[in-house]
C-alpha positions as CSV (number, residue, x, y, z in Angstrom):
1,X,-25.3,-69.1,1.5
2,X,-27.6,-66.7,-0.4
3,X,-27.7,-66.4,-4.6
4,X,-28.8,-64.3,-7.1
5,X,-29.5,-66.6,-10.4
6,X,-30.3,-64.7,-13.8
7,X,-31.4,-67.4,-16.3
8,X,-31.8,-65.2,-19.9
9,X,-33.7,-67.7,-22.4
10,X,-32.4,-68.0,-25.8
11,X,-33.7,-65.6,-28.5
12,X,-34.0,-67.7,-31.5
13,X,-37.8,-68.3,-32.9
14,X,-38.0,-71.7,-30.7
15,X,-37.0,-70.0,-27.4
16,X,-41.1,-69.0,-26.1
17,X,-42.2,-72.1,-27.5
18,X,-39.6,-73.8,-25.3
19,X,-40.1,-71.8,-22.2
20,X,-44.1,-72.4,-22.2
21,X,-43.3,-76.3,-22.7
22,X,-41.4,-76.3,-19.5
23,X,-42.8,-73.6,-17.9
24,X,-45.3,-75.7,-15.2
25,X,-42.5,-77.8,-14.3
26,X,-40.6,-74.4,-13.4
27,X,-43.3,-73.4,-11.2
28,X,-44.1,-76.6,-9.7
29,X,-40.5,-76.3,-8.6
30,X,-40.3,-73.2,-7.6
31,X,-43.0,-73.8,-5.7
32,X,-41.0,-77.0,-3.9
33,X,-38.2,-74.6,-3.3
34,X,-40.2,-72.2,-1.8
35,X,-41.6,-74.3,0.9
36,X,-37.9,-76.0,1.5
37,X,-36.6,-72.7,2.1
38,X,-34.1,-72.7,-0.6
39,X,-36.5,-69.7,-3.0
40,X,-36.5,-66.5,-1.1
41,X,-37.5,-64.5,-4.0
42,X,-38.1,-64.6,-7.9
43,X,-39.4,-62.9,-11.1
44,X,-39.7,-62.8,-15.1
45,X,-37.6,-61.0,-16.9
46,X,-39.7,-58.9,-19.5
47,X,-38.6,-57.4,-23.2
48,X,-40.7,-54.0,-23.4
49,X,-43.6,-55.4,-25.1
50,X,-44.1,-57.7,-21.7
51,X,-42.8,-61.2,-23.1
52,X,-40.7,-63.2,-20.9
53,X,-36.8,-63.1,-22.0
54,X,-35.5,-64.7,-18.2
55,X,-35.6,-65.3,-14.9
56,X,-34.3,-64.1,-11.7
57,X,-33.8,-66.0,-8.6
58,X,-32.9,-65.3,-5.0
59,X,-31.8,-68.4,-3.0
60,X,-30.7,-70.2,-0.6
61,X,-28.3,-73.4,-0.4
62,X,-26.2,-74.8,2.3
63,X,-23.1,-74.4,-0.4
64,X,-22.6,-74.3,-4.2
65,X,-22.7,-77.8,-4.5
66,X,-26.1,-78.1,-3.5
67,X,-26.6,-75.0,-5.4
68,X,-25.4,-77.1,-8.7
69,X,-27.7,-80.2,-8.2
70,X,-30.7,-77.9,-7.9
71,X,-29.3,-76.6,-11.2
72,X,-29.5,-79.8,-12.4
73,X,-32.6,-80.0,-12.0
74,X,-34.2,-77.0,-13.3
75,X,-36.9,-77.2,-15.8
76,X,-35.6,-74.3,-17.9
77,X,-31.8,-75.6,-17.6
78,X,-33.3,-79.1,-18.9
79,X,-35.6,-77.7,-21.5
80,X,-32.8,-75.5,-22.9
81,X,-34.5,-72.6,-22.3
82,X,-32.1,-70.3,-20.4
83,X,-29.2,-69.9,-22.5
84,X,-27.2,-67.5,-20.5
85,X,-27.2,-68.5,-16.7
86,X,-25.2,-65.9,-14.1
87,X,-24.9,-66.8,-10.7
88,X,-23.5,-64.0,-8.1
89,X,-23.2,-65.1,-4.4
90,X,-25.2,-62.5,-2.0
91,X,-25.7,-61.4,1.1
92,X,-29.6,-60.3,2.2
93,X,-29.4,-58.9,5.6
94,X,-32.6,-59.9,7.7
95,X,-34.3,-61.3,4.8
96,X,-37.6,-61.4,6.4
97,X,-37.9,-57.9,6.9
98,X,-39.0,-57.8,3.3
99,X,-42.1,-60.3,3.9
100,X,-45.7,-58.2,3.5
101,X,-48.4,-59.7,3.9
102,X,-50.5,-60.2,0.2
103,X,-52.8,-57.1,0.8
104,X,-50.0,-55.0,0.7
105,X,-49.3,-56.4,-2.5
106,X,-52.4,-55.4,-3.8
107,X,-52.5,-52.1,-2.7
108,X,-48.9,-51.4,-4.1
109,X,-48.4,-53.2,-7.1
């Protein structure tokens, strides 16, 4: 079952100090649910002047109650630093037909 996870931090004067305490552990994660299979996809969230104000997360679990212990888990859950958390069940047909290879990247981004 597929997931789209928007995480918006807080907005109080603590909130980026709070994400950047965290925010290796997030990626260190992310980076363990990427090679498990469970991360498909995910981004910041930006204000206009380019700071982070979230996250966005595609995903994978078995159910939502593996969903929920990975939740559990999350560095930014944890640190306190998303403050608003939506989760919406999806549906990605054929998600690989989305993979590019990193020099398309390059040239496109």
């Amino acid at each position: 079952m597929q997931f789209v996870i928007i995480g918006l931090d807080g907005t109080d004067d603590e909130a980026p100090a709070r994400r950047q305490a965290v925010r290796q552990d997030h990626i260190k994660r992310g980076d363990e649910l990427l090679a498990s299979g469970n991360l498909l996809y995910g981004a910041a969230l930006l204000n206009d002047d380019g700071s982070m104000k979230g996250s966005m997360y595609v995903m994978s679990f078995p159910n939502e109650e593996e969903l929920n212990e990975y939740l559990k888990t999350e560095p930014y859950v944890i640190g306190d630093v998303w403050k608003d958390i939506t989760v919406h069940k999806s549906n990605t047909r054929d998600p690989w037909q989305f993979n590019r290879p990193e020099e398309w990247f390059k040239d496109h981004l």
